[in-house]
C-alpha positions as CSV (number, residue, x, y, z in Angstrom):
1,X,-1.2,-15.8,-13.8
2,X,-1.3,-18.7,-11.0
3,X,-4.0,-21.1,-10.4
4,X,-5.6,-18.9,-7.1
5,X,-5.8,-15.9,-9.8
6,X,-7.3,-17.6,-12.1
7,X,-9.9,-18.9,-9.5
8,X,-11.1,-15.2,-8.8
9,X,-10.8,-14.5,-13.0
10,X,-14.9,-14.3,-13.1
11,X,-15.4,-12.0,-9.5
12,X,-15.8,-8.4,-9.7
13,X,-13.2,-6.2,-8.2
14,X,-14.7,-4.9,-5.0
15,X,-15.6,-1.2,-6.7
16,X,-17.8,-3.2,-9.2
17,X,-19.5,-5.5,-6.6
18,X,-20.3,-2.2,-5.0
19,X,-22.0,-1.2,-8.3
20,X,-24.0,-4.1,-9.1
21,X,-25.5,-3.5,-5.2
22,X,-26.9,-0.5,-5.9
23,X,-28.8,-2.4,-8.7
24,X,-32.3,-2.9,-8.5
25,X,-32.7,-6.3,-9.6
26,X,-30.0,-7.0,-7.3
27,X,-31.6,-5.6,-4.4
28,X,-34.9,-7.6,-5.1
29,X,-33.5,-10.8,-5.4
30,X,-32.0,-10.0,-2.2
31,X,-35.3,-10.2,-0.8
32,X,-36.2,-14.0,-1.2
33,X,-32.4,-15.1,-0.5
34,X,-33.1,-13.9,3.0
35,X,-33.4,-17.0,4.5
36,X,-30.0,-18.4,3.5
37,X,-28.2,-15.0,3.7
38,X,-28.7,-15.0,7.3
39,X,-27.7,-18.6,8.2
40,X,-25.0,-18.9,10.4
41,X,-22.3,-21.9,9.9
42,X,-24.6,-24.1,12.6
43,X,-27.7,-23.1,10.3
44,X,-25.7,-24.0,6.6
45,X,-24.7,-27.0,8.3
46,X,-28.7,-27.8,9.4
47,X,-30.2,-26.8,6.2
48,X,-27.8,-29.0,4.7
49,X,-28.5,-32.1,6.9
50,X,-32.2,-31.5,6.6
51,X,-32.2,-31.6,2.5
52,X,-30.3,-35.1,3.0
53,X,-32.6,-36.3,5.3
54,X,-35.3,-34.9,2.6
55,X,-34.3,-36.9,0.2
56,X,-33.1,-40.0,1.8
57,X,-36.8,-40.1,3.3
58,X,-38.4,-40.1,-0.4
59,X,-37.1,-43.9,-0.1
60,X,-39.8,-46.1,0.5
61,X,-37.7,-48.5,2.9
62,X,-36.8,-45.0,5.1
63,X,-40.1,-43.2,5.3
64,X,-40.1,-42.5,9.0
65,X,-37.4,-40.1,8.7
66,X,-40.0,-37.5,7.9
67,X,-40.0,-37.1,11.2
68,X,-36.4,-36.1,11.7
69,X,-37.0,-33.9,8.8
70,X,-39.9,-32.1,10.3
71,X,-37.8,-31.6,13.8
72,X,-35.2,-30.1,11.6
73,X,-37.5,-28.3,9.7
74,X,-39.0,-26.9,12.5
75,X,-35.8,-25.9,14.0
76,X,-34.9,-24.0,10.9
77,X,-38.5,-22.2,11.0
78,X,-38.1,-20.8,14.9
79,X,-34.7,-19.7,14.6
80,X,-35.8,-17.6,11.2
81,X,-38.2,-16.0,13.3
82,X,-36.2,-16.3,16.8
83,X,-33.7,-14.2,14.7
84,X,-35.6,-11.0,15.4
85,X,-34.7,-11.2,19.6
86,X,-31.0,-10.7,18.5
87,X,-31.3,-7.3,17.0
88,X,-29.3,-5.3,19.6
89,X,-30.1,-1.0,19.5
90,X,-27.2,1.5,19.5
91,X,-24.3,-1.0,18.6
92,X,-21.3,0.2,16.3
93,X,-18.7,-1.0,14.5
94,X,-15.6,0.7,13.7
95,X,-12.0,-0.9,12.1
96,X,-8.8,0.5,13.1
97,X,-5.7,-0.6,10.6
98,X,-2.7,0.6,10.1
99,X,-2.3,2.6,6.6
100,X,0.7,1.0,5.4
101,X,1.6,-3.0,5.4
102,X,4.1,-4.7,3.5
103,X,3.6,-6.9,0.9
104,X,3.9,-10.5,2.1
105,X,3.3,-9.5,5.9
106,X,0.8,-9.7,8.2
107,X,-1.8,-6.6,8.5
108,X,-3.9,-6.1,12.1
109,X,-8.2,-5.0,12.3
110,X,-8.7,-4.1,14.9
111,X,-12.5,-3.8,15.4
112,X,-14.6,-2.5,18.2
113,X,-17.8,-2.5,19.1
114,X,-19.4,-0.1,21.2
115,X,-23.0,-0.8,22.9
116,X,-24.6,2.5,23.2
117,X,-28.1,0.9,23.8
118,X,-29.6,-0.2,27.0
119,X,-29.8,-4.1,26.7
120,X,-26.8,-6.4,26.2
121,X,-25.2,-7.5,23.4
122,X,-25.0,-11.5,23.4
123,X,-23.1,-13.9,21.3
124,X,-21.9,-11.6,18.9
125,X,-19.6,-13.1,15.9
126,X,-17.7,-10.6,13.7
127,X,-16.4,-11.3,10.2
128,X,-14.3,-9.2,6.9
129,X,-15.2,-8.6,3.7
130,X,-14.5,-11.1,0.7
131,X,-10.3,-10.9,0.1
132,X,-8.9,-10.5,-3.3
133,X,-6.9,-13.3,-4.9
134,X,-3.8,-12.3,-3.5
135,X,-5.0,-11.9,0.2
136,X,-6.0,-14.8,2.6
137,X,-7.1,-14.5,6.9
138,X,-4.1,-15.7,8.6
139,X,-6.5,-16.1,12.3
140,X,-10.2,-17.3,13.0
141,X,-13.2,-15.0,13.2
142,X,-13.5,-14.5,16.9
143,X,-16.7,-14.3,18.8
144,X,-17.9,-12.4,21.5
145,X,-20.0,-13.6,24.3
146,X,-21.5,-9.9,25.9
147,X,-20.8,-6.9,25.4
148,X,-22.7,-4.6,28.4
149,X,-24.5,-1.6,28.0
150,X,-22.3,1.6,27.9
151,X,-19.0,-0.6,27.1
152,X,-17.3,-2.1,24.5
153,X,-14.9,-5.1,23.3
154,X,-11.9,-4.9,20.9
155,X,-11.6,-8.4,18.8
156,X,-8.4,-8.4,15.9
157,X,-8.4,-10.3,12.6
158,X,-5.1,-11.0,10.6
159,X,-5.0,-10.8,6.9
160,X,-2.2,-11.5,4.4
161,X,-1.5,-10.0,1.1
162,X,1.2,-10.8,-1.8
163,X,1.0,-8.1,-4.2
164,X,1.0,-4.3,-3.7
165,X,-0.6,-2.2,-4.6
166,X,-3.8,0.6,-2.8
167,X,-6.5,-1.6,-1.5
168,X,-9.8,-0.4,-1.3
169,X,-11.8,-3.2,0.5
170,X,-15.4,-3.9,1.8
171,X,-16.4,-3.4,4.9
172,X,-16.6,-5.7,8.3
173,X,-19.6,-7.1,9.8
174,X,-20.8,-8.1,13.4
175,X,-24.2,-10.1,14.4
176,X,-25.6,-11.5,17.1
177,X,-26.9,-15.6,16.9
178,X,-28.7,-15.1,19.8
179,X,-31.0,-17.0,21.0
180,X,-30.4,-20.9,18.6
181,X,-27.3,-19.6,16.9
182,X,-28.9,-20.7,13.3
183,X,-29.6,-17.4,12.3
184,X,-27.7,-13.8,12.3
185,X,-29.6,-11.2,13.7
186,X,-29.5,-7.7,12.1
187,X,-26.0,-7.1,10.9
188,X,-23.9,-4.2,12.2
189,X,-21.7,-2.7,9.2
190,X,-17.9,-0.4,9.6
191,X,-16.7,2.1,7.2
192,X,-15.2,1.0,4.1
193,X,-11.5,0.3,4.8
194,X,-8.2,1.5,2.5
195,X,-4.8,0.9,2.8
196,X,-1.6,0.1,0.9
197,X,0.6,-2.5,0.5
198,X,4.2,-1.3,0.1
199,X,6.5,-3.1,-1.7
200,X,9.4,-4.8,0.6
201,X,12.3,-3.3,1.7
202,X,16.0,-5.0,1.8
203,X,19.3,-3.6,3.2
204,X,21.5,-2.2,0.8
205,X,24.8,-3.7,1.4
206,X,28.6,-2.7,0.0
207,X,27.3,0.3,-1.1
208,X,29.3,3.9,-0.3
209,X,27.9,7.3,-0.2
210,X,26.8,9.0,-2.9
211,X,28.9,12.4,-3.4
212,X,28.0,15.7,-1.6
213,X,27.0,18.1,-3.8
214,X,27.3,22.5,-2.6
215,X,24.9,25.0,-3.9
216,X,26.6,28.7,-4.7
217,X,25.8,31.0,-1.9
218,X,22.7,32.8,-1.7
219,X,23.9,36.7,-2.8
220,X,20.3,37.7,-2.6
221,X,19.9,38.0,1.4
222,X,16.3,36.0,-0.3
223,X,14.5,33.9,2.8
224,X,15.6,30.7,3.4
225,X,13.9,28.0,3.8
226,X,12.7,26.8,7.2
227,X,14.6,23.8,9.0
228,X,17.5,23.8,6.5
229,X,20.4,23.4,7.3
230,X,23.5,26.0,6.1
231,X,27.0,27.2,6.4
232,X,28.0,30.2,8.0
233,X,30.7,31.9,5.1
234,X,31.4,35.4,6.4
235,X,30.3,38.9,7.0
236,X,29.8,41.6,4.1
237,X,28.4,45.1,4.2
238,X,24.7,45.2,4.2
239,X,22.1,45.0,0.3
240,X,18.8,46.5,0.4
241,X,16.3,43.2,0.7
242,X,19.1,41.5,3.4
243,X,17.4,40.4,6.2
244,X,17.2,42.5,9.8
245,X,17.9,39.3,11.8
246,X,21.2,38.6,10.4
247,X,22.9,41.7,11.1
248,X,25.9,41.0,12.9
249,X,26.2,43.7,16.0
250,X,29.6,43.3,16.7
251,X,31.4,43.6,13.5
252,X,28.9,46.8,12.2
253,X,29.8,48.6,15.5
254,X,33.6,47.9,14.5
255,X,33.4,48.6,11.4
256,X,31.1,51.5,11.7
257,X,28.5,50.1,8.9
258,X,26.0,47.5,9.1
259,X,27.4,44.0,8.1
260,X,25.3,40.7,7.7
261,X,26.1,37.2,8.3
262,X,26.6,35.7,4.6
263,X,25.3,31.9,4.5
264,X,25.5,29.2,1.9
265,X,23.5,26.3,2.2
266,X,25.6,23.1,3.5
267,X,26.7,20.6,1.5
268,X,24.5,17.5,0.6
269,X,25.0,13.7,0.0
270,X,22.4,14.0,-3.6
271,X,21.7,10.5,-5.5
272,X,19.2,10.1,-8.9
273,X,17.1,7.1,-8.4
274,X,15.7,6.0,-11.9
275,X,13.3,3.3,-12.6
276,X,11.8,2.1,-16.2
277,X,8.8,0.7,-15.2
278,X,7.5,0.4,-18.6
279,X,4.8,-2.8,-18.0
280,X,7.1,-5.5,-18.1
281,X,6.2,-8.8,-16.1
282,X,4.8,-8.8,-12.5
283,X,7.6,-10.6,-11.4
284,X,10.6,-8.6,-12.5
285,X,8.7,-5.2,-12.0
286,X,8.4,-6.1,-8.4
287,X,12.2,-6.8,-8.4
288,X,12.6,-3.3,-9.5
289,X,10.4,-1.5,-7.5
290,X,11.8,-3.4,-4.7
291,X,15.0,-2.5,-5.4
292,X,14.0,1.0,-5.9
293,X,12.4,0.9,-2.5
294,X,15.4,-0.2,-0.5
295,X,17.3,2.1,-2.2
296,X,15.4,5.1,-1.3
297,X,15.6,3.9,2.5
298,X,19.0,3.5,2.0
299,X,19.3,7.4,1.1
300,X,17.3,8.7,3.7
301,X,18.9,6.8,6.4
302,X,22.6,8.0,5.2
303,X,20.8,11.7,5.0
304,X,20.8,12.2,1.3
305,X,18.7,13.7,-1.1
306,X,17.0,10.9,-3.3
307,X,15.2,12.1,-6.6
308,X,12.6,9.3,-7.2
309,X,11.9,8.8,-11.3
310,X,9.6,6.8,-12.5
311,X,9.2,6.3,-16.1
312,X,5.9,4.3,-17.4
313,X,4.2,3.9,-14.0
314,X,0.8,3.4,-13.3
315,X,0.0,6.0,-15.8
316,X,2.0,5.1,-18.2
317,X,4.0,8.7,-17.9
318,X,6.5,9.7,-16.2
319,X,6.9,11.6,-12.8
320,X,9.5,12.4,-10.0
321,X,9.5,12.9,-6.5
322,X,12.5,14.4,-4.2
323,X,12.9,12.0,-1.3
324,X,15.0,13.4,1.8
325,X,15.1,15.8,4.8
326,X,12.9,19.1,4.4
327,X,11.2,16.8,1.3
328,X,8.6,14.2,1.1
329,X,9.3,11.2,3.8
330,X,10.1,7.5,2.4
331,X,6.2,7.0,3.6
332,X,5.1,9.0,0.4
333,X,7.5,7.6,-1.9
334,X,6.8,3.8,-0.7
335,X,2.8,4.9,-1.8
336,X,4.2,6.1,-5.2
337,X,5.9,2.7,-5.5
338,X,3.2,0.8,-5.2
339,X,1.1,2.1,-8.0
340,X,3.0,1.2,-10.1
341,X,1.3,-1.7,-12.2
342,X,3.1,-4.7,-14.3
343,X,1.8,-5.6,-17.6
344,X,-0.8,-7.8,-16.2
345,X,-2.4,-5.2,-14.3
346,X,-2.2,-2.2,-16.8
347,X,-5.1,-1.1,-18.8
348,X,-4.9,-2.9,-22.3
349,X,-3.2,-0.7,-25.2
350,X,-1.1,1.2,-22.7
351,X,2.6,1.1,-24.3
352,X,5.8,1.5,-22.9
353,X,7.5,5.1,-22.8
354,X,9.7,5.7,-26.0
355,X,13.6,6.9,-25.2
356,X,13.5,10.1,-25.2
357,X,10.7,10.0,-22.3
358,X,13.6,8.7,-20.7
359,X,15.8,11.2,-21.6
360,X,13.6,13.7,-21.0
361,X,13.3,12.9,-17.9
362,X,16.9,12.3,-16.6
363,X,18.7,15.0,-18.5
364,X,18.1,18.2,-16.5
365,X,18.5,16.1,-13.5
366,X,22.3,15.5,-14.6
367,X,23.5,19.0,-13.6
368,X,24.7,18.1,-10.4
369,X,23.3,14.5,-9.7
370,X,26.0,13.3,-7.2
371,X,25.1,9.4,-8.0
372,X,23.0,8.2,-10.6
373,X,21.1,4.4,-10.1
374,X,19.6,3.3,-13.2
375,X,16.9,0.4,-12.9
376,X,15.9,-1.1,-15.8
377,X,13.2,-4.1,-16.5
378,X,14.7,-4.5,-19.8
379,X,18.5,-4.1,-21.6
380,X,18.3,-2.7,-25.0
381,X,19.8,-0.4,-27.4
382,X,18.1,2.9,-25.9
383,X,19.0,1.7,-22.3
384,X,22.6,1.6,-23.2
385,X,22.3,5.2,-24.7
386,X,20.8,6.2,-21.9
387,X,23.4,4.8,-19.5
388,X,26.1,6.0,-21.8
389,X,24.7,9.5,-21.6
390,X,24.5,9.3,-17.7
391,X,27.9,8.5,-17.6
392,X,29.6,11.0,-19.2
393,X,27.6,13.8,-17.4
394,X,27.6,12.0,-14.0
395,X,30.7,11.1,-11.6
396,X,28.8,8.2,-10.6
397,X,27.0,5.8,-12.3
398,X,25.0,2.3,-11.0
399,X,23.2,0.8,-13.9
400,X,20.9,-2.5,-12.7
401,X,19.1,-4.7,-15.0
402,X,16.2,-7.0,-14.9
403,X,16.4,-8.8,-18.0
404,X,18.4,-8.8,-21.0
405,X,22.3,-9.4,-21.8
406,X,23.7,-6.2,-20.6
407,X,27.8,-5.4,-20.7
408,X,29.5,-6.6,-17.8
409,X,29.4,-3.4,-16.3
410,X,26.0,-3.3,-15.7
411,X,24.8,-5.7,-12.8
412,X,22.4,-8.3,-13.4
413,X,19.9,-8.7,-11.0
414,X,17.8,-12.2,-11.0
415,X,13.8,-11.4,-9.8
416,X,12.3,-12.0,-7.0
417,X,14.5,-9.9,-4.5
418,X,14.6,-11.2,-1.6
419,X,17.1,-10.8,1.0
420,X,20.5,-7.9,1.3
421,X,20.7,-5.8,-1.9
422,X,24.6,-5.9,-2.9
423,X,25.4,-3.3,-5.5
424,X,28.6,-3.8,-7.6
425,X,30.4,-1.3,-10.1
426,X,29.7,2.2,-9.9
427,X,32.6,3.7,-10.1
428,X,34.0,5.5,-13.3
């Protein structure tokens, strides 16, 4: 835990701030905090310069000041009221984000208010929510001078965020200062706004491709499915349940009985992706879901099928997900990866997955595997069972560590990750 953390230990996670809003001792000491809810920065920085002029005049040798203090005073008292000629009719607010920004990098609001109402909308500032530890406003809140009736204006703020992780945030606000620019006017609210932030990706360097793996032939004539690709093997005489569209024309008028095109589906570059994610440390967690990350691009851009395993993710079980063409896109697996919580962020009590989880989960997945990557946050005896199973079943074997003393033929890998991914060993 760093020192900006540990500054945000005692505030509520945005869900529970939501909570204590719908409380009703919340909502009535909302009432008499009106006053300095709705200051602007001009109006915090006036109330403050009037309670210093306060009590510097409460010195006998300064008593005229009460006369600045009334002028500010009375300053403070107008715009409070003044405050009511800036509520604008029929003005909206919407946010649009992208869904997906990588941890680290720079993520775009776009917001845009729409007048809908007859008058104009003057001097209108817009502002986000309160960030999370990890995430800090890379531009200035921009203002906007008028916005006419029937149009509208498009203003971005930039935001920043280190970890990843599904982000469920407040929403954004715009006022008008109109007329003094001491008070907000009646705020304008958006939607609440979600996104996630992938972990970062890394070219996988020195790396070849994993072997293709054949499936037997279909002799069923079942359906196939759509967009795959196959191989054309033959012709054979026609089976009750073949299909009508693959009769061949020319060889059944030869032959003087119907024949069928025989298919078998084409071969396929297949690689196991395996990653113990058993609540270790933030940092060497995000090592290995990083690494995991890059190297699920790195199968989908060879065009190879990537089984995705995670054992002891967010949920502390275990679940896999096929990553390829005609499969789920590297979009959905990137979301999968960034659930996955470290020790720090795992519900208290959760423990890591015993062995044979692990096994469980790899061994009917080593019937025809093509490569095998094994990620682990630690090195112990059941990793090296685990590895020494995968390699007698599998041609190919990467084995990657995190921590530990593993054998020399397992690659260490020292956390963070962060530039090209070169992979070592491999081969049997």
């Amino acid at each position: 835990m760093n020192l900006r953390e540990l500054n945000h230990i005692l505030i509520p996670s945005y869900e529970r701030r939501a909570a204590l809003a719908q409380r009703r001792w919340v909502q009535v000491l909302r009432r008499p905090l009106t006053l300095l809810l709705s200051l602007s920065r001009e109006g915090q920085i006036l109330l403050l310069l009037t309670f210093v002029v306060a009590m510097t005049g409460m010195d006998v040798h300064f008593t005229p000041l009460y006369r600045v203090f009334c002028g500010l005073s009375a300053l403070l008292i107008v715009g409070f009221f003044a405050r009511r000629l800036a509520r604008v009719e029929g003005l909206t607010l919407r946010v649009e984000h992208p869904r997906r920004v990588t941890a680290g990098g720079e993520i775009t609001f776009t917001l845009v208010l729409k007048n809908e109402g007859r008058a104009p909308a003057v001097a209108m500032r817009v502002f986000g929510p309160f960030l999370p530890w990890d995430g800090a406003w890379t531009s200035p809140k921009p203002d906007i001078p008028l916005i006419p009736p029937g149009e509208e204006a498009r203003v971005q703020l930039t935001a920043r965020f280190l970890l990843r992780g599904r982000r469920q945030m407040g929403t954004f606000y715009a006022a008008s200062v109109y007329p003094l620019g001491l008070f907000y006017g009646r705020m304008i609210n958006s939607a609440p706004i979600q996104f996630t932030v992938i972990p970062p990706i890394y070219p996988v360097i020195g790396l070849p491709d994993p072997p293709s793996i054949t499936e037997p032939p279909d002799q069923r004539g079942r359906l196939y499915s759509a967009g795959e690709s196959f191989e054309l093997l033959g012709v054979r005489p026609y089976r009750p349940g073949d299909r009508i569209r693959d009769l061949h024309a020319r060889s059944s008028a030869r032959l003087g009985e119907p024949m069928v095109r025989e298919y078998r589906r084409a071969a396929r570059k297949r690689a196991i992706v395996l990653l113990q994610a058993d609540g270790a440390s933030r940092a060497r967690l995000d090592a290995a879901v990083t690494l995991a990350a890059s190297l699920c691009q790195w199968g989908v851009r060879i065009d190879a099928l990537i089984e995705l395993l995670i054992s002891g993710g967010a949920n502390g079980g275990a679940s896999g997900l096929t990553i390829g063409a005609h499969a789920a896109g590297i979009d959905v697996a990137l979301d999968v990866l960034a659930g996955v919580k470290a020790r720090e962020d795992a519900p208290k009590g959760q423990a890591a997955p015993p062995a044979a989880d692990l096994e469980r989960l790899l061994g009917p997945r080593l019937r025809a595997p093509g490569a095998v990557f094994l990620i682990f946050t630690r090195w112990g005896a059941p990793e090296a069972a685990l590895w020494a199973q995968a390699r007698q079943r599998a041609p190919v074997v990467y084995a990657l560590s995190l921590d530990g003393a593993p054998p020399p033929e397992v690659q260490r890998l020292e956390p963070p990750l962060n530039g090209p991914l070169q992979i070592k060993g491999g081969r049997r």
